[in-house]
C-alpha positions in Angstrom: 0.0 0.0 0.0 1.4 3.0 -1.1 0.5 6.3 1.1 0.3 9.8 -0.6 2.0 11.9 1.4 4.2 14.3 -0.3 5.0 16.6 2.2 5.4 13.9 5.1 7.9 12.4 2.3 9.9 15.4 1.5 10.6 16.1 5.1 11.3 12.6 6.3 13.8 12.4 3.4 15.4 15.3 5.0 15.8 14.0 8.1 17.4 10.9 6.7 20.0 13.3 5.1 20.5 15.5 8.5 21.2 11.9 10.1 24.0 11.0 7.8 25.5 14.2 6.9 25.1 17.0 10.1 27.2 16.3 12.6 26.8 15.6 16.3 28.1 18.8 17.5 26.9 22.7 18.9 27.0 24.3 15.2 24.5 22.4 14.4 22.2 22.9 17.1 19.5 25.4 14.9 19.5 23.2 12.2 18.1 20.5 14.5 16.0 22.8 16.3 14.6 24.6 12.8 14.1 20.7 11.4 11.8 19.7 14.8 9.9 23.3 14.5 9.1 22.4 10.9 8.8 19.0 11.1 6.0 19.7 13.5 4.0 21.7 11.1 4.1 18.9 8.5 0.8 18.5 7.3 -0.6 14.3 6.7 -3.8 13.2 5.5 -3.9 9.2 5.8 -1.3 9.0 8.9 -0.2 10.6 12.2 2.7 12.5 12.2 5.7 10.0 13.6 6.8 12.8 15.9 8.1 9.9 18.6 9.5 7.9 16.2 12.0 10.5 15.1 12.4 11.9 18.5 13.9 8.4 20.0 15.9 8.0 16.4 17.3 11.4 17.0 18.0 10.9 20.4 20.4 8.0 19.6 21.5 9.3 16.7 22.5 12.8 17.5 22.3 12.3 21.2 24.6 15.5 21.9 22.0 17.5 19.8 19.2 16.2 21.1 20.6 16.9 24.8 21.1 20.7 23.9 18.0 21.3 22.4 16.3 19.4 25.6 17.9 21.5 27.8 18.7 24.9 26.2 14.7 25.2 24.2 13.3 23.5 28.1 11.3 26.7 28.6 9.6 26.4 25.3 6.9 24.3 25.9 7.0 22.1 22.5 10.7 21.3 22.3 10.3 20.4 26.3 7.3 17.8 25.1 9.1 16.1 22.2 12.2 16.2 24.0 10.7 14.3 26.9 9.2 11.3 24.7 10.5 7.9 25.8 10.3 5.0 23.0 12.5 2.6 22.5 14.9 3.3 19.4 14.4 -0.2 17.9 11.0 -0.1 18.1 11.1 3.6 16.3 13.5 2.0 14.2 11.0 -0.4 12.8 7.6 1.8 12.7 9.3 4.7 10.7 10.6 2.1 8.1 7.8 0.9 7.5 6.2 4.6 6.9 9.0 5.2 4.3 8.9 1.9 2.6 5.2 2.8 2.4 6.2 6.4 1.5 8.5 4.9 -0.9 11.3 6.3 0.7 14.7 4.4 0.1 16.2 3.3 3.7 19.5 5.3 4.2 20.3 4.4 8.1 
């Protein structure tokens, strides 16, 4: 079944690049933190938005990102919510492959 979700594709394909080409370090800090605030206002008609699935992949991914952002953006009350999401990476892992082999989205990670 393949879903029609071109804007949930576009930025799910970016994330996959951000994952293998940013690196884990303080300059890239607002490039994670402008990817979440974006990623946020994606816009899906036939599924939820994975927002806990590329939280936890994030978090082990990027974990010194992910650790600034939780505690620098704490007061803002959306990056202290995602930030604060507990689901096991594998299990991420898994669901959001699916959603891009259903997308049609090649696996890059």
């Amino acid at each position: 079944m393949e879903l029609k979700e071109p804007e949930l594709k576009t930025i799910l394909q970016k994330f996959d690049n951000m994952i293998m080409e940013v690196p884990d370090e303080k300059r890239s800090i607002p490039q994670f933190k402008q990817f979440i605030s974006t990623f946020l206002r994606t816009k899906t008609k036939e599924v939820t938005l994975p927002v806990a699935d590329v939280m936890a992949i994030m978090k082990k991914k990027k974990p010194f990102v992910f650790a600034a952002i939780r505690n620098q953006y704490s007061h803002n009350v959306m990056f202290n919510v995602v930030t604060h999401i507990d689901v096991d990476y594998y299990e991420a892992y898994k669901r959001l492959n699916d959603l891009k082999q259903k997308l049609c989205i090649i696996k890059k990670y």
